[in-house]
C-alpha positions in Angstrom: 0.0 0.0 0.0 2.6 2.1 0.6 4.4 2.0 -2.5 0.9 2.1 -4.0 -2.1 4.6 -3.5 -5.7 4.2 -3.9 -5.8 5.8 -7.0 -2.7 3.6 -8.6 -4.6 0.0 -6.8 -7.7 1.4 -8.3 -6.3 1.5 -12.0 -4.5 -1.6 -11.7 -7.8 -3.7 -10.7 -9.8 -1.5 -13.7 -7.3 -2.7 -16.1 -7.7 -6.2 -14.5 -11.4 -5.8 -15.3 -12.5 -5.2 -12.3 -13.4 -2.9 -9.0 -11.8 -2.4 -5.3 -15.1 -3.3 -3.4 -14.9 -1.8 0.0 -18.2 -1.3 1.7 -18.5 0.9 4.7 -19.6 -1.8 7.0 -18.2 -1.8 10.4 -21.8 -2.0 12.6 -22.9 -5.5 11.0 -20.4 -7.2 12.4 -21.9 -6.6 15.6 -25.0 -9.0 14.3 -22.4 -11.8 13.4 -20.8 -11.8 16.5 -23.4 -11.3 18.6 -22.1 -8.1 20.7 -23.4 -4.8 21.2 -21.7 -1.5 19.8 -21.1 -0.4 23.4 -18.9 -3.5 24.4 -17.1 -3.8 20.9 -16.2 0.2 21.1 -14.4 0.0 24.2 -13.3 -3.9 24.3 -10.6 -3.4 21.3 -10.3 -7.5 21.4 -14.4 -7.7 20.8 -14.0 -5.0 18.1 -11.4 -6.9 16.3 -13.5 -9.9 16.3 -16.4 -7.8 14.6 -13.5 -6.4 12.2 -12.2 -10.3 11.3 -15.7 -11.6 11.2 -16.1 -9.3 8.3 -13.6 -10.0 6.7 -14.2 -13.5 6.9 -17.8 -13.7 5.6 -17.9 -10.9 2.7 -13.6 -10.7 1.8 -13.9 -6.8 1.0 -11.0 -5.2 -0.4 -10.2 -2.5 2.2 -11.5 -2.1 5.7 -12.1 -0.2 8.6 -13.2 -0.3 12.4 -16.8 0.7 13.3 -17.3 4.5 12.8 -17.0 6.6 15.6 -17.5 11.0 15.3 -17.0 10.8 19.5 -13.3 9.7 20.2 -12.1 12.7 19.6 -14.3 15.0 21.5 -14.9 12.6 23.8 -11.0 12.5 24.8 -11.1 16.0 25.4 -13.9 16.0 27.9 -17.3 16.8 25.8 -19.8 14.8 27.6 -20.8 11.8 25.4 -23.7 9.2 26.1 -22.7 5.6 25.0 -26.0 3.2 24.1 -25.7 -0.4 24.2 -26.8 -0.6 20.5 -25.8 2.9 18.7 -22.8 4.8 18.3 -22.2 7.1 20.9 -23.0 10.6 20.6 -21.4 13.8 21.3 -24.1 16.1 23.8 -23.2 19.5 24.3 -24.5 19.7 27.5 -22.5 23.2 28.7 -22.1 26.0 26.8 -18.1 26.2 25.6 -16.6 29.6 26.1 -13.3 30.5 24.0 -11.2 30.7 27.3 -12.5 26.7 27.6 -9.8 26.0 25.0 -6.9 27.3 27.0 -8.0 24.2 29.4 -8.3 21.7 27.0 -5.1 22.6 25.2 -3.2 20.6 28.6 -5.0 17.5 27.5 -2.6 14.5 26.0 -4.8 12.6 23.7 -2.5 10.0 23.4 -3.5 8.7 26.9 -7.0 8.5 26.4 -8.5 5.2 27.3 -11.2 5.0 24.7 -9.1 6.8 21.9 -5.9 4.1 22.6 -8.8 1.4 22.5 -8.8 1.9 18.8 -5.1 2.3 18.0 -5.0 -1.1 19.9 -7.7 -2.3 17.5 -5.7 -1.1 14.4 -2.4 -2.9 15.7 -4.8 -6.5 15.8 -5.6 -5.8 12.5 -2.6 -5.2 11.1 -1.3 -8.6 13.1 -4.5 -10.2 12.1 -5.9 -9.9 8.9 -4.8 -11.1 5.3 -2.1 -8.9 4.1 -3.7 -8.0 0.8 -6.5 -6.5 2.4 -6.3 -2.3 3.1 -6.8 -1.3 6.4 -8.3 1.9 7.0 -9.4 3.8 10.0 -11.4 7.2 10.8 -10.9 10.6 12.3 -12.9 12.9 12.8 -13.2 16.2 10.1 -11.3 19.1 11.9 -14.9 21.5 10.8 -17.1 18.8 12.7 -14.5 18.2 16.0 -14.8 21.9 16.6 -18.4 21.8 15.9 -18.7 18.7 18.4 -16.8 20.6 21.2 -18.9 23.9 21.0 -22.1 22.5 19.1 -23.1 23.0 15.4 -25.1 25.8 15.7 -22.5 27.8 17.7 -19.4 27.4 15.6 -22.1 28.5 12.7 -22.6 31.9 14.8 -18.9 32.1 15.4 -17.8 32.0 12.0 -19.9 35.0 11.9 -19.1 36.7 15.3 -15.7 35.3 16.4 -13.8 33.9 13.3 -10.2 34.6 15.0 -11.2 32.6 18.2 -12.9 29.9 15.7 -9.5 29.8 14.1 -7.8 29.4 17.4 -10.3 26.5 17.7 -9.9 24.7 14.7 -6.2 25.0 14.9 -6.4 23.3 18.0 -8.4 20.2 16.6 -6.3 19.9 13.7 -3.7 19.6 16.4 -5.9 16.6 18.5 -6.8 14.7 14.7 -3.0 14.9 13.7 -2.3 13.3 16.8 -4.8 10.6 16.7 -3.8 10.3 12.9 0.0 9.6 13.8 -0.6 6.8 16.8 -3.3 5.5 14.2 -0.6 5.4 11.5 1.6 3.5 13.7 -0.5 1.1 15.0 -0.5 0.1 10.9 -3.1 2.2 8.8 -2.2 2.1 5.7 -5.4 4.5 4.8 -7.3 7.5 7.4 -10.5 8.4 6.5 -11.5 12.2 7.5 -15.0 11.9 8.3 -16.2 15.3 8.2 -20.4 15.7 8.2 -21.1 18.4 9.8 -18.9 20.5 6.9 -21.6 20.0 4.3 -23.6 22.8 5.5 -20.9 25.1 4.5 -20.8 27.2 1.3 -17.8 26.7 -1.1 -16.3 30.0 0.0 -16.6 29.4 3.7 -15.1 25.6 2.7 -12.1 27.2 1.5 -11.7 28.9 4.8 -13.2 26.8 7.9 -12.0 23.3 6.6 -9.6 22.9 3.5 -6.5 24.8 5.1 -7.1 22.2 7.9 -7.9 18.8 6.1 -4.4 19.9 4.2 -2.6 19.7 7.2 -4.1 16.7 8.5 -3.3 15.1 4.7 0.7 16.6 4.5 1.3 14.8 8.1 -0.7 11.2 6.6 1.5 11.8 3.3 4.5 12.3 4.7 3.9 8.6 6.2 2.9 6.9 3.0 -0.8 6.8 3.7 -3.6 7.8 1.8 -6.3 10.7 2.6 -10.2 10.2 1.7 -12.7 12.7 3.0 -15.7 11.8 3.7 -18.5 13.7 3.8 -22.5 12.9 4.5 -25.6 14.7 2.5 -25.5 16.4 -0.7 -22.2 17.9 -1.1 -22.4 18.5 -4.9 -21.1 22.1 -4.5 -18.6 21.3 -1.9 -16.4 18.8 -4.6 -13.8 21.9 -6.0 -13.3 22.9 -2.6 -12.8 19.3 -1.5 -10.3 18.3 -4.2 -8.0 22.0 -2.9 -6.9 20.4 0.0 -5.5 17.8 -1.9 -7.1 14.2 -0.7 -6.6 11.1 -2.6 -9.8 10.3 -2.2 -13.5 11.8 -1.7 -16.3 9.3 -0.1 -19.8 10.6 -1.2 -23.4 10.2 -0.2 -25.6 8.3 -2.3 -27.9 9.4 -5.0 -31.0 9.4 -2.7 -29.3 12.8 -1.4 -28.5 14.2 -4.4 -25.0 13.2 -5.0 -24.9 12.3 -9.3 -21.0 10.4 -8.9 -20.3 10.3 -12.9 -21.1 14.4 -12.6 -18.5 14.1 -9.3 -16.1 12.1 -12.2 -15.8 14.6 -14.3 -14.2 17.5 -11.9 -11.9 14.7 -10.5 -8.1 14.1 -11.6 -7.2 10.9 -12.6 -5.1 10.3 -8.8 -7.6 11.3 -6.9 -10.3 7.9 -6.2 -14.2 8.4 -6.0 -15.7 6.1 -3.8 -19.3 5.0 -3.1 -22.0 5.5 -3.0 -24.6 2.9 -3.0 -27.3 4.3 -0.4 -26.6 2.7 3.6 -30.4 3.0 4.3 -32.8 3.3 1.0 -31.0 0.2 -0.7 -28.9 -1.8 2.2 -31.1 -1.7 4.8 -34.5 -1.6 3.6 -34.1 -3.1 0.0 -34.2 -6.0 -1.1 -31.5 -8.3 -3.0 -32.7 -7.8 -6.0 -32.6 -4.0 -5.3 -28.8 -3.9 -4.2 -27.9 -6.4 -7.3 -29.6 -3.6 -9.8 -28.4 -0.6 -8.3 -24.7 -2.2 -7.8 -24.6 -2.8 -11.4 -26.3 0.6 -12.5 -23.7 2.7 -10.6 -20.7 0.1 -12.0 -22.6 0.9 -15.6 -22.6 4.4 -15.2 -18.5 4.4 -13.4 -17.6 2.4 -16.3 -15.4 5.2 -18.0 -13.8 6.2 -15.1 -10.4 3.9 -13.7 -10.2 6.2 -10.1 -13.3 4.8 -8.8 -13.8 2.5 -5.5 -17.3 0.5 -5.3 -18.6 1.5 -1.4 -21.9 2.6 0.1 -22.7 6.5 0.7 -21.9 6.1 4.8 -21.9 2.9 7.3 -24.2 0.7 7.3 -26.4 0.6 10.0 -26.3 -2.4 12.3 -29.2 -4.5 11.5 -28.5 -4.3 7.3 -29.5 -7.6 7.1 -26.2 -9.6 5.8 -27.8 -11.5 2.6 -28.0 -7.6 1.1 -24.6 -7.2 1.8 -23.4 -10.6 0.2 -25.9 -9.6 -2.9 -23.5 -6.1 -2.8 -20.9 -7.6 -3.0 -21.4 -10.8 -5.4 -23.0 -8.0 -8.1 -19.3 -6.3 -8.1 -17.6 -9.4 -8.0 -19.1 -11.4 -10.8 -19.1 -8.0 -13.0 -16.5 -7.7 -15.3 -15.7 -4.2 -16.9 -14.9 -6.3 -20.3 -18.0 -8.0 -20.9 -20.6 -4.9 -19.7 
């Protein structure tokens, strides 16, 4: 992987005739091994088992450990309520004043329980998965992590009000997701995925100011180790994609088509070594649909990517947990038995 980016593996499997298949697919897992999220979040042995049990029953191409937008904030003190069978959620329970921040900046990330919990999980997967398949893991967008530490509709007003103390801010998470980014690198990542919702409610201009100086960072430190960037961002973020491709990510993860994201119009603003992925729909299609559904619209988006090399089959966002597991071996047989040569 490291000699090799997405965008290089991508071409060499097109020419081959065929697709990277990498569904976003962590919660499942929890069905097959019959945990909970809660335990297998902050039990790193239980969430390698959901990780290798996976692997084991659908053989994707690249994978990652469940998705989580609360390690972050969450090792930094923002309170954070943890369900037995949903991903835990950042509450902004007290109001966060700018002089907050000088606190927090004291806080060593690196010794956080629950963030170390999945740097442990990325070391068992590097130890204990087959070699040729990509391991990726999460961090959090450095738009959102502010956004989770103050709430969304705060940092909105600051942009407004107090964009030199919302610089300080998002400086400072840049700071916490580099470091996360590094010990996850370490642990044997060969790919981080910036997961970064909360930034689709920007405009392009305010993009180019809240969030791509930041994601470049975050990408220069991840380069500078020989791993790949993708950005991934949830809704319809069709007039986010030029602002996206600035800071220089080798790969954009899109929402599906039920919210408005068209990928073969994505396609056509995207260089050639930068890798589109997605974006079969987590909900509409995977979780509700049946077979036959995710069989047609797996081969209708494989129809309609057929021109393009830089594309990685995957599904708009995670899949929620109770996707029932004969839709995601449908997903996956449709791109496997497709060949790029015969359609």
């Amino acid at each position: 992987m490291k000699e090799k980016g997405l965008a290089a593996l991508a071409r060499q499997a097109y020419e081959e005739g065929k697709r990277i298949v990498a569904p976003l697919m962590g919660f499942p897992g929890v069905e097959l091994t019959e945990t909970n999220i809660k335990i297998a979040q902050q039990n790193f042995g239980e969430h390698f088992k959901v990780i290798r049990k996976l692997v084991e029953t659908f053989s994707p191409d690249m994978v990652f450990p469940l998705m989580d937008l609360s390690v972050e904030a969450n090792a930094l003190g923002r309170f954070t309520i943890f369900p037995r069978e949903e991903t835990p959620t950042v509450y902004v329970k007290e109001k966060f004043q700018f002089e907050d921040l000088e606190k927090i900046r004291e806080i060593d990330v690196s010794f956080d329980t629950r963030l170390i919990g999945y740097v442990e999980t990325m070391k068992l997967m590097k130890l204990g998965l087959p070699p040729k398949i990509i391991r990726g893991a999460y961090v959090t967008g450095p738009f959102t992590l502010a956004s989770l530490i103050m709430g969304a509709k705060d940092a909105v007003m600051s942009i407004l009000k107090n964009p030199a103390e919302f610089h300080d801010l998002c400086d400072f998470a840049t700071k916490v997701i580099i470091e996360y980014a590094r010990l996850l690198i370490t642990a044997g990542a060969e790919v981080i995925c910036i997961t970064d919702p909360t930034a689709v409610m920007l405009s392009p201009r305010q993009f180019r100011v809240w969030s791509t100086p930041y994601v470049m960072r975050i990408r220069e430190i991840c380069k500078y180790n020989g791993v790949d960037t993708i950005y991934h961002i949830c809704g319809n973020s069709m007039h986010l994609i030029d602002s996206i491709l600035e800071s220089g990510v080798g790969g954009l993860s899109l929402d599906s088509k039920y919210n408005g994201i068209q990928l073969s119009e994505v396609a056509k603003k995207v260089p050639e070594n930068v890798v589109i992925i997605g974006n079969i729909s987590p909900t509409v299609v995977m979780a509700f649909g049946k077979s036959r559904d995710v069989r047609r619209e797996v081969i209708e988006l494989l129809n309609e990517m057929k021109p393009y090399a830089n594309f990685i089959l995957s599904t708009g966002c995670d899949l929620p947990q109770k996707t029932p597991l004969e839709n995601i071996s449908a997903f996956m047989d449709a791109a496997r038995t497709y060949s790029l040569k015969h359609h």
